[in-house]
PDB file of N, CA, C and O in Angstrom:
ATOM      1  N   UNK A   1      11.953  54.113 -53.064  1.00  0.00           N
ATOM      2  CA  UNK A   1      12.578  54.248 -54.361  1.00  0.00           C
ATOM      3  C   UNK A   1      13.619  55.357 -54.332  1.00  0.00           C
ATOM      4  O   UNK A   1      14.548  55.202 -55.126  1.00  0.00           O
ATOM      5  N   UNK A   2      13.644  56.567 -53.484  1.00  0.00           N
ATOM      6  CA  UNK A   2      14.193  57.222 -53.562  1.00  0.00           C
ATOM      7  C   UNK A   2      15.593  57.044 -52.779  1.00  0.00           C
ATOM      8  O   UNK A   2      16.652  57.595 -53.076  1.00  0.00           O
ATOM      9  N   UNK A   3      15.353  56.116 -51.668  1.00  0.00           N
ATOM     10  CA  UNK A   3      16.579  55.991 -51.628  1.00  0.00           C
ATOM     11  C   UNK A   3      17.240  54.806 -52.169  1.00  0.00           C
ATOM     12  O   UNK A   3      18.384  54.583 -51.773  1.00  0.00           O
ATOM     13  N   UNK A   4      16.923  54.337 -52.667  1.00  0.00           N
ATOM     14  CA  UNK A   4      17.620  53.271 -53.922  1.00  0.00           C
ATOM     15  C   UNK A   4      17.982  53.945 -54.623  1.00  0.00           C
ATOM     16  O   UNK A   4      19.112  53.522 -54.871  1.00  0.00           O
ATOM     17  N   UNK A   5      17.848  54.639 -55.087  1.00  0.00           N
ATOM     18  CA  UNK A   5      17.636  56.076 -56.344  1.00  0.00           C
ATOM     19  C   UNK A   5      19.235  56.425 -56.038  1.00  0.00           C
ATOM     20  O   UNK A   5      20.144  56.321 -56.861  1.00  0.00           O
ATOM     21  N   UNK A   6      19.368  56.895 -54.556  1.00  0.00           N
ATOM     22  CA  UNK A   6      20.470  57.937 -54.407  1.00  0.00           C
ATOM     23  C   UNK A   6      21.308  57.039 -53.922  1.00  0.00           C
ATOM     24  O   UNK A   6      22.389  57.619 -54.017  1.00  0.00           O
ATOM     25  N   UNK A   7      21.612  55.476 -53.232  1.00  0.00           N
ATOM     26  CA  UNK A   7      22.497  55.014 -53.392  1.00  0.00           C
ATOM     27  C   UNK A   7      22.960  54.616 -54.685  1.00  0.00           C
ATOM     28  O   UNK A   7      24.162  54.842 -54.827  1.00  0.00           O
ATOM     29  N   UNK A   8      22.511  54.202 -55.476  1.00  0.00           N
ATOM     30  CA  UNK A   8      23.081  54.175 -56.915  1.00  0.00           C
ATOM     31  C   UNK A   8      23.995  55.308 -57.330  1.00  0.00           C
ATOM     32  O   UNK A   8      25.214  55.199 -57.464  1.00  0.00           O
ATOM     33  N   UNK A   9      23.332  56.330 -57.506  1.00  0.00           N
ATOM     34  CA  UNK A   9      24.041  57.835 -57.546  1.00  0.00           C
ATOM     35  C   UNK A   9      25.203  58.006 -56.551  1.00  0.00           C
ATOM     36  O   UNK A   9      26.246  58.529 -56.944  1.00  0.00           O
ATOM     37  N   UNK A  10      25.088  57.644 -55.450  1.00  0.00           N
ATOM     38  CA  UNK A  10      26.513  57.659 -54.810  1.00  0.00           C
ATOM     39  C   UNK A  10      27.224  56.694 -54.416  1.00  0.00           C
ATOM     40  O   UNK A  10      28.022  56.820 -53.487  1.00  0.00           O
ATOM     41  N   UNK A  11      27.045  55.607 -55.051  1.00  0.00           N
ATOM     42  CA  UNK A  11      27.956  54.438 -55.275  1.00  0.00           C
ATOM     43  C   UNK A  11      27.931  53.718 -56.432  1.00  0.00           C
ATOM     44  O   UNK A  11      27.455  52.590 -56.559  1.00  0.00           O
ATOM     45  N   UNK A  12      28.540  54.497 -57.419  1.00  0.00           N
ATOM     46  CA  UNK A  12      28.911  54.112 -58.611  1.00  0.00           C
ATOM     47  C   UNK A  12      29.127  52.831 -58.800  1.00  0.00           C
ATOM     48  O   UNK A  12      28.552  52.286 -59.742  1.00  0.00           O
ATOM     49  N   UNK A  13      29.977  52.096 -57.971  1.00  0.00           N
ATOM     50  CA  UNK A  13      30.897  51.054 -58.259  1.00  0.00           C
ATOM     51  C   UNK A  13      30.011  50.141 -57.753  1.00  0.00           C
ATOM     52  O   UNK A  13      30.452  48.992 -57.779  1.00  0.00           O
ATOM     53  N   UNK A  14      28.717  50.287 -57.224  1.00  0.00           N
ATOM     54  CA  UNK A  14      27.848  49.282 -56.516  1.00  0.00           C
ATOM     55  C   UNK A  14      26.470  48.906 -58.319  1.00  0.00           C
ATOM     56  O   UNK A  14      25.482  48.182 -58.440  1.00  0.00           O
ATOM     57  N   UNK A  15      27.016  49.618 -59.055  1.00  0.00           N
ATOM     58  CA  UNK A  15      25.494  49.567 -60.222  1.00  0.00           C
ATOM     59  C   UNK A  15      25.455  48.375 -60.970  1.00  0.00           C
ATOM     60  O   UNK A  15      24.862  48.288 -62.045  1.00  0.00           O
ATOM     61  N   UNK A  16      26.257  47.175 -60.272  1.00  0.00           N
ATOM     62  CA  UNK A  16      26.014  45.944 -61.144  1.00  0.00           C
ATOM     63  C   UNK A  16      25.377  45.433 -59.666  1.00  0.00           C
ATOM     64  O   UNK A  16      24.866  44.364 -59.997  1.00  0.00           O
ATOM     65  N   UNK A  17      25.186  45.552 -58.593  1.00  0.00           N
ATOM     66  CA  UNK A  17      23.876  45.042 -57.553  1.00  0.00           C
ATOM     67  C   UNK A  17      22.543  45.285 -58.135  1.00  0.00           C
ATOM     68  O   UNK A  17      22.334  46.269 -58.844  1.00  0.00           O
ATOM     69  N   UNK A  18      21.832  44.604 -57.915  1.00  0.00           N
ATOM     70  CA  UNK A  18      20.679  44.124 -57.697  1.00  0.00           C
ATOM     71  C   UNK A  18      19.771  44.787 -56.965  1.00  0.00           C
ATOM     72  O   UNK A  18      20.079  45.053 -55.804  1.00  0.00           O
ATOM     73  N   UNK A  19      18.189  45.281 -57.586  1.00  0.00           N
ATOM     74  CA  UNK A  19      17.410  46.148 -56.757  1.00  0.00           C
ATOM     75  C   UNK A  19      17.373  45.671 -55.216  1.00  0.00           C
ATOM     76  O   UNK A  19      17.602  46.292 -54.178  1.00  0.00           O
ATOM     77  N   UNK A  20      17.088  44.660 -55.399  1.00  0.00           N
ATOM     78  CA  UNK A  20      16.987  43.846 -53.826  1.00  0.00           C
ATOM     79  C   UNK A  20      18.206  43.717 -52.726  1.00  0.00           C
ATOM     80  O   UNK A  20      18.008  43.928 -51.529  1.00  0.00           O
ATOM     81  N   UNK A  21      19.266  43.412 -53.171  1.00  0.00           N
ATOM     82  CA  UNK A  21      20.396  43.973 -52.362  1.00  0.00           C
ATOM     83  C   UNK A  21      20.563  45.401 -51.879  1.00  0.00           C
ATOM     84  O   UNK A  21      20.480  45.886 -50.751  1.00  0.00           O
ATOM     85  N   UNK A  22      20.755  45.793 -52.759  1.00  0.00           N
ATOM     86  CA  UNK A  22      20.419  47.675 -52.765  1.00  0.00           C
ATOM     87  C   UNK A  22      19.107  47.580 -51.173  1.00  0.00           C
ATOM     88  O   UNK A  22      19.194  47.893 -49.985  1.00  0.00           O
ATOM     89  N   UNK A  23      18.338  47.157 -51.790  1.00  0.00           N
ATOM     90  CA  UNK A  23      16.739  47.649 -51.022  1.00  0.00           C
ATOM     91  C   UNK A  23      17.727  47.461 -49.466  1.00  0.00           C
ATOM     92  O   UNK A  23      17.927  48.262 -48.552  1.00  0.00           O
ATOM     93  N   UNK A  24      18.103  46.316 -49.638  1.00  0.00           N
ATOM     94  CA  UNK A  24      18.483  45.593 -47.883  1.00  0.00           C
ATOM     95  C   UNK A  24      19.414  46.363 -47.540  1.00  0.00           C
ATOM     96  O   UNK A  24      19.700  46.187 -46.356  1.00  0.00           O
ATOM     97  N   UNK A  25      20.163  47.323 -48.155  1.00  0.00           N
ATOM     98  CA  UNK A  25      20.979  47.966 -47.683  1.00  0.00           C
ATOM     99  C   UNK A  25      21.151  49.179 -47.131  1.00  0.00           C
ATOM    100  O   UNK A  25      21.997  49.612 -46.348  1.00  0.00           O
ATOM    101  N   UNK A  26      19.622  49.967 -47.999  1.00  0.00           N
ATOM    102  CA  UNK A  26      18.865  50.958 -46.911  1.00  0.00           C
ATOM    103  C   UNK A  26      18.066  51.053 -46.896  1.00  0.00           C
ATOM    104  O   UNK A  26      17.533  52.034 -47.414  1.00  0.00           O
ATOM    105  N   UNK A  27      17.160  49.772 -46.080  1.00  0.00           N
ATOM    106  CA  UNK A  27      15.805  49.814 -45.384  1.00  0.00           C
ATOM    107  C   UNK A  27      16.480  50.108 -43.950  1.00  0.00           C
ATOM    108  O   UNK A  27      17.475  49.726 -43.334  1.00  0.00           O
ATOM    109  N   UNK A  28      15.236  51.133 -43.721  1.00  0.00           N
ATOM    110  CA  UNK A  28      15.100  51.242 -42.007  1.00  0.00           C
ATOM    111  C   UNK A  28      14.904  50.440 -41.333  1.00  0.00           C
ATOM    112  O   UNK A  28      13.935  49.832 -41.788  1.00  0.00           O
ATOM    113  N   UNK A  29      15.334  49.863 -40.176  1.00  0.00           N
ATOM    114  CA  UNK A  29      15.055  48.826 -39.467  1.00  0.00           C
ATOM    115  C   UNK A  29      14.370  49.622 -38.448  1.00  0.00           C
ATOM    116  O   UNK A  29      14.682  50.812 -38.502  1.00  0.00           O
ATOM    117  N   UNK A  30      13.524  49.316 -37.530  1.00  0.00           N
ATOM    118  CA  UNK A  30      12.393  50.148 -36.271  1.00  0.00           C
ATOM    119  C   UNK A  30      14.092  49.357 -35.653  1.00  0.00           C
ATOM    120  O   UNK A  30      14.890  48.485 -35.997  1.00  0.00           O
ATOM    121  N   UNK A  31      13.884  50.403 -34.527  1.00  0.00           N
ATOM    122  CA  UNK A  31      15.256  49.627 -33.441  1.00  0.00           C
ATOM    123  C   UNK A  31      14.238  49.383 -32.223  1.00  0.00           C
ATOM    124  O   UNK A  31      13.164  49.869 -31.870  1.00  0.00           O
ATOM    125  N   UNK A  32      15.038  48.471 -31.794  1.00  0.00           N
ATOM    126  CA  UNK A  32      14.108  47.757 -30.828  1.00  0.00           C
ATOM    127  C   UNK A  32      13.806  48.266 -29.405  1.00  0.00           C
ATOM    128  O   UNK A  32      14.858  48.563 -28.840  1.00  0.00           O
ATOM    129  N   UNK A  33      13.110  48.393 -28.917  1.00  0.00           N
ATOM    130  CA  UNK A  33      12.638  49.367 -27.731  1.00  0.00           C
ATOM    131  C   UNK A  33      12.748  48.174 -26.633  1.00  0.00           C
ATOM    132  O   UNK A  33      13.196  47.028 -26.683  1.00  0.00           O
ATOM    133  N   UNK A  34      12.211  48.862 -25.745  1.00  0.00           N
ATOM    134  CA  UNK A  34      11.959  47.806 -24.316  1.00  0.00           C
ATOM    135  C   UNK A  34      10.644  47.594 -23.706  1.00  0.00           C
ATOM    136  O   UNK A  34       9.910  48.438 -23.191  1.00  0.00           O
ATOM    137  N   UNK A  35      10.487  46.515 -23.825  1.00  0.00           N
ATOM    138  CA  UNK A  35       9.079  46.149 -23.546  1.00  0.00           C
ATOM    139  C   UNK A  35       8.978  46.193 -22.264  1.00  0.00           C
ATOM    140  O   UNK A  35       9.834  45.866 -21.441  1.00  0.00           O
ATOM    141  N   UNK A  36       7.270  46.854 -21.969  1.00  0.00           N
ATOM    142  CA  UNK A  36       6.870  47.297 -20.608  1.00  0.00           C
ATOM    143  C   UNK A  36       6.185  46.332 -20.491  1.00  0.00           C
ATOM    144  O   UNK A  36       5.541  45.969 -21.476  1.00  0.00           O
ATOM    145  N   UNK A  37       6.098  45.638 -19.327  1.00  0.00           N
ATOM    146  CA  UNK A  37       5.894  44.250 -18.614  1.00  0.00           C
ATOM    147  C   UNK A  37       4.297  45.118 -18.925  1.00  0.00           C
ATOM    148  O   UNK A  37       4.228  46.338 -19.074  1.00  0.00           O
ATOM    149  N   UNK A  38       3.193  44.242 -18.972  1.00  0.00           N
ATOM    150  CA  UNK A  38       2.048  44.149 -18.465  1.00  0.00           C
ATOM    151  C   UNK A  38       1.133  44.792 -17.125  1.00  0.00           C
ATOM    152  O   UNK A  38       1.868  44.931 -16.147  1.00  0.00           O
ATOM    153  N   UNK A  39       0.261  45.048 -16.968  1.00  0.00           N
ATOM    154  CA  UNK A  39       0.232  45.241 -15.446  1.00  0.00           C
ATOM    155  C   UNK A  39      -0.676  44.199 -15.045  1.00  0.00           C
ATOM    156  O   UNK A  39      -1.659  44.079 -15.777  1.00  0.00           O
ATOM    157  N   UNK A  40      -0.576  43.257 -13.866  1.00  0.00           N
ATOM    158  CA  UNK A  40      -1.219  41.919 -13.911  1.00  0.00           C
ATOM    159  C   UNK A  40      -0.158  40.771 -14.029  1.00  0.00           C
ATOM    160  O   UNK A  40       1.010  40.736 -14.416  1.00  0.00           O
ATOM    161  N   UNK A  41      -1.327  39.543 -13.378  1.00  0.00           N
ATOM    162  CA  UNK A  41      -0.487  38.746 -13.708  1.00  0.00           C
ATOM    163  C   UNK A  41      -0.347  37.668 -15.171  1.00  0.00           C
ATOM    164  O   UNK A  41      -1.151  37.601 -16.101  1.00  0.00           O
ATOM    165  N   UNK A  42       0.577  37.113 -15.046  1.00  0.00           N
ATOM    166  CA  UNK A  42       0.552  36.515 -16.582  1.00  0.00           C
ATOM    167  C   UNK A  42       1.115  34.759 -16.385  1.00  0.00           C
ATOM    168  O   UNK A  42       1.875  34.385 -15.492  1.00  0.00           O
ATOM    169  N   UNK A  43       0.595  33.994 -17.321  1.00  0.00           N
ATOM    170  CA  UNK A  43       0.911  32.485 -17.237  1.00  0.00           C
ATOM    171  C   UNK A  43       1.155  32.571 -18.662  1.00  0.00           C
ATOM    172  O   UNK A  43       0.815  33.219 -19.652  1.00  0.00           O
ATOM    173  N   UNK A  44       2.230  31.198 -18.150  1.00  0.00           N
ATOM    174  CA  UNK A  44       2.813  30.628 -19.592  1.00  0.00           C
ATOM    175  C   UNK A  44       2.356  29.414 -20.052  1.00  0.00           C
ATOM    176  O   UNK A  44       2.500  29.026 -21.212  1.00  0.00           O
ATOM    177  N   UNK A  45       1.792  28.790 -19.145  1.00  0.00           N
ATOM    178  CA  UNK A  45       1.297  27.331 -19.512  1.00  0.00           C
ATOM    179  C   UNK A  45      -0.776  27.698 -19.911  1.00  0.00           C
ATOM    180  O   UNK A  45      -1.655  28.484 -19.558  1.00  0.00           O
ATOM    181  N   UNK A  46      -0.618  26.664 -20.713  1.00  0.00           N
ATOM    182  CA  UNK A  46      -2.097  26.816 -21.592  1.00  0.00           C
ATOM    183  C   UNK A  46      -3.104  26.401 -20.727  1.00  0.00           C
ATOM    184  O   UNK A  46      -4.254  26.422 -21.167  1.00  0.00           O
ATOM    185  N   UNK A  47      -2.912  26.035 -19.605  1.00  0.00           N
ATOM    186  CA  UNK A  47      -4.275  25.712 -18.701  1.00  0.00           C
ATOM    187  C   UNK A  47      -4.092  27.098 -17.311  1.00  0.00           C
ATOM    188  O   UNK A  47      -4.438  27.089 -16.130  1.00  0.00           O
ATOM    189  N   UNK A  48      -3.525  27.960 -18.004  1.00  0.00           N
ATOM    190  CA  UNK A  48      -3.572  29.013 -16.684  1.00  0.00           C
ATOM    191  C   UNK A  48      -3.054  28.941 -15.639  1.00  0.00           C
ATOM    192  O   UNK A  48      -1.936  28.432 -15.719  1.00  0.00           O
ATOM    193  N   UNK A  49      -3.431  29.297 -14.395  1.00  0.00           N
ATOM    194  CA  UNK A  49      -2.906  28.874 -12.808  1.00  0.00           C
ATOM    195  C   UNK A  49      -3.167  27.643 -12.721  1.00  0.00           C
ATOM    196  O   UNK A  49      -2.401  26.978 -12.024  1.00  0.00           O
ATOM    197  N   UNK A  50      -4.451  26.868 -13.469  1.00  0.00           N
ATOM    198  CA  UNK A  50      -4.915  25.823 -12.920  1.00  0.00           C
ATOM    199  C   UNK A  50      -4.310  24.532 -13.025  1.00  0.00           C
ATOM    200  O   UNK A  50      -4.843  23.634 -13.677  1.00  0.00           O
ATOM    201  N   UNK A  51      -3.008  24.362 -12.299  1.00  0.00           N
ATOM    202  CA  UNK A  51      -1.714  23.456 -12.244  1.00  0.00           C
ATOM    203  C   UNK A  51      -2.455  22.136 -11.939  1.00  0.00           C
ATOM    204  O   UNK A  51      -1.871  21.116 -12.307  1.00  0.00           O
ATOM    205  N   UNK A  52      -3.554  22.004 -11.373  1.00  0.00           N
ATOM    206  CA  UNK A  52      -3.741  20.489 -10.959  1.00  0.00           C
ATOM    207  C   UNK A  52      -3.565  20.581  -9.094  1.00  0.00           C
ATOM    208  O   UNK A  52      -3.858  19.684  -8.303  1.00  0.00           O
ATOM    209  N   UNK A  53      -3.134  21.626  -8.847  1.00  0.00           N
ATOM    210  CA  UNK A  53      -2.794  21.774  -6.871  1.00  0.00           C
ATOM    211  C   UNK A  53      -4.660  22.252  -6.623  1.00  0.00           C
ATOM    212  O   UNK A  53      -5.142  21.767  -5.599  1.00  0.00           O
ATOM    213  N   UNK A  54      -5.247  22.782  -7.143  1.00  0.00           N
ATOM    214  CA  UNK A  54      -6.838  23.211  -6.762  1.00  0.00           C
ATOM    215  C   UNK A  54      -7.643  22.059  -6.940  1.00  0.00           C
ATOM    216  O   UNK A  54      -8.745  22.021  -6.393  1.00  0.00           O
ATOM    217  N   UNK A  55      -7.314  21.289  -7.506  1.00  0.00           N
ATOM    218  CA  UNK A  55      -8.186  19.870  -7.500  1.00  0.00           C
ATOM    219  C   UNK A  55      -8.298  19.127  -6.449  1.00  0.00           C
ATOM    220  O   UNK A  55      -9.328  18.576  -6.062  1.00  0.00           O
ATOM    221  N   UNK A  56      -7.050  19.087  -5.870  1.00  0.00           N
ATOM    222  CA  UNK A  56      -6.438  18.292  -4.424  1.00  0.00           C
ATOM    223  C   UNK A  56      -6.881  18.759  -3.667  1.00  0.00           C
ATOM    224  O   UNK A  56      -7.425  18.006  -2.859  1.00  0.00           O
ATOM    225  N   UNK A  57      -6.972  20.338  -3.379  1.00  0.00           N
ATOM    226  CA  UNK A  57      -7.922  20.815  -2.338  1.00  0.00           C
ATOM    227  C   UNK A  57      -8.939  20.428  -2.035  1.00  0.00           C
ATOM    228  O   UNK A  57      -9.224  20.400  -0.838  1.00  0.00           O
ATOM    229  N   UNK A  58      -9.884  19.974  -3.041  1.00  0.00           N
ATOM    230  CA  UNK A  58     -10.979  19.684  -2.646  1.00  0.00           C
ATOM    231  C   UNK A  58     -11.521  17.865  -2.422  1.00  0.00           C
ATOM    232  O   UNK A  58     -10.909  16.985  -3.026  1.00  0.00           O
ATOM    233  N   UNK A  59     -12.843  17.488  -1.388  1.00  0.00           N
ATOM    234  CA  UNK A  59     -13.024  16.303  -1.252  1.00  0.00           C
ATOM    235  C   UNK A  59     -13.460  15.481  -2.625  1.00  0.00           C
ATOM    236  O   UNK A  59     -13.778  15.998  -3.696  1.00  0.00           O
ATOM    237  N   UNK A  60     -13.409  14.422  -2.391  1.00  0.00           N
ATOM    238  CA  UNK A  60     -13.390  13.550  -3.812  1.00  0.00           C
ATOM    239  C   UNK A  60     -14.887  13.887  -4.233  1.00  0.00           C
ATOM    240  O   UNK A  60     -15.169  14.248  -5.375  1.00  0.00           O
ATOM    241  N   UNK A  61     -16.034  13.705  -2.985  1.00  0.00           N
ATOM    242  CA  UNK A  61     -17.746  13.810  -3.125  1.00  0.00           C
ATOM    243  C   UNK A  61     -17.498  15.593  -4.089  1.00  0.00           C
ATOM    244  O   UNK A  61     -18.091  15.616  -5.168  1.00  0.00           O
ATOM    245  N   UNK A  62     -17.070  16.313  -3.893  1.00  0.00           N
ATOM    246  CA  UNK A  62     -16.573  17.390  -4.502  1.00  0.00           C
ATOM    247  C   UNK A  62     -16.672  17.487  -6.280  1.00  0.00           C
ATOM    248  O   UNK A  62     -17.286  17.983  -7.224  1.00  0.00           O
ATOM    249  N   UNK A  63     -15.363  16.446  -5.812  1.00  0.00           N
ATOM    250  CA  UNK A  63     -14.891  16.331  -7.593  1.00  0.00           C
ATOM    251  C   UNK A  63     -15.822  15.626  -8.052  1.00  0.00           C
ATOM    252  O   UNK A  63     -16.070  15.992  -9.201  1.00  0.00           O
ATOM    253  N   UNK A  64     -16.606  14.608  -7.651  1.00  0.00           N
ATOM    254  CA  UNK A  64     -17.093  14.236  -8.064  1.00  0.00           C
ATOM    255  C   UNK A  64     -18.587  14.988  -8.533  1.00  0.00           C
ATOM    256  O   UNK A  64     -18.759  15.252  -9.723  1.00  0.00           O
ATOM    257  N   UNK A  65     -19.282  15.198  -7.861  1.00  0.00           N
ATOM    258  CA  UNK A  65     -20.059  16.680  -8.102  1.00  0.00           C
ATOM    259  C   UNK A  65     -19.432  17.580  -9.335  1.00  0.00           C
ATOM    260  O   UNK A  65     -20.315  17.875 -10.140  1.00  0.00           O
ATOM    261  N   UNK A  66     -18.400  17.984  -9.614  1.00  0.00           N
ATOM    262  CA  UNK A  66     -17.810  18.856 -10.730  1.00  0.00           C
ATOM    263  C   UNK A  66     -18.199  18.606 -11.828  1.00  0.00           C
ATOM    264  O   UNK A  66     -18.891  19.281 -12.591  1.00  0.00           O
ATOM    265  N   UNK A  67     -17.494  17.020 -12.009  1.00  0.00           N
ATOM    266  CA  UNK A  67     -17.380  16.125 -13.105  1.00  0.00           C
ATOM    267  C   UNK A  67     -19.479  15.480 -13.413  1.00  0.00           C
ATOM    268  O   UNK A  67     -19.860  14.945 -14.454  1.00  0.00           O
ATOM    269  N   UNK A  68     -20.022  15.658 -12.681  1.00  0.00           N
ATOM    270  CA  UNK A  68     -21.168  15.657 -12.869  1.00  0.00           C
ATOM    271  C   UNK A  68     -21.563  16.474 -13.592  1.00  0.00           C
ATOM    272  O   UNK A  68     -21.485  16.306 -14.809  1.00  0.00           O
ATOM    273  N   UNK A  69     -22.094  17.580 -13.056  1.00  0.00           N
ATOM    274  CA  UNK A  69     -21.962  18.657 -13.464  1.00  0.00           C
ATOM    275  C   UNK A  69     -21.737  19.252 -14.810  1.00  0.00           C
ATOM    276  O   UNK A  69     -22.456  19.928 -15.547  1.00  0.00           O
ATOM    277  N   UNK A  70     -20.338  18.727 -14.924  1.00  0.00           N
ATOM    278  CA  UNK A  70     -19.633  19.359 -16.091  1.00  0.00           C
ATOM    279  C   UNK A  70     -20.689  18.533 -17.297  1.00  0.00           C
ATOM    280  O   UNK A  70     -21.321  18.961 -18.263  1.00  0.00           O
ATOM    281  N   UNK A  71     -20.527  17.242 -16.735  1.00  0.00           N
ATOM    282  CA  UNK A  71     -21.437  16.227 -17.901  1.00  0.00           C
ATOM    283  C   UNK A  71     -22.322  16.684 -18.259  1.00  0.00           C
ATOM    284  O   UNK A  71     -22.561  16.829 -19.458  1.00  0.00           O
ATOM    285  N   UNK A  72     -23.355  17.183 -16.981  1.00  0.00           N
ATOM    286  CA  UNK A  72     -24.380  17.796 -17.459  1.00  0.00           C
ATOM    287  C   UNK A  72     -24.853  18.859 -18.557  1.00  0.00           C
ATOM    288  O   UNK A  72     -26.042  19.162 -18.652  1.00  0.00           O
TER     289      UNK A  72
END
């Protein structure tokens, strides 16, 4: 409020604006910093590392065992 307050007061010619214009005109904006990477690794896709190449590795009696398993 206060500084709404004192742009009014020092811009006369601005007192037919609007609280809300005013507001946007001196709110602080945070300025934007630089983001520090993570430490680790990181994925972008929603199933993780697990691309579908670790499946192939293994024998079918394998997968098949998994998928048992998993049923279970």
């Amino acid at each position: 409020m206060d500084k709404i307050d004192r742009y009014y007061k020092t811009h006369p010619e601005s007192a037919r604006l609007n609280v809300i214009d005013v507001w946007q005109k001196v709110i602080d904006y945070p300025k934007a910093g630089k983001a520090r990477p993570d430490p680790g690794e990181t994925w972008k896709n929603a199933h993780w590392y697990l691309n579908g190449e670790w499946w192939h590795q293994i024998y079918e009696s394998e997968q098949l065992g998994f998928v048992k398993g998993y049923l279970w």
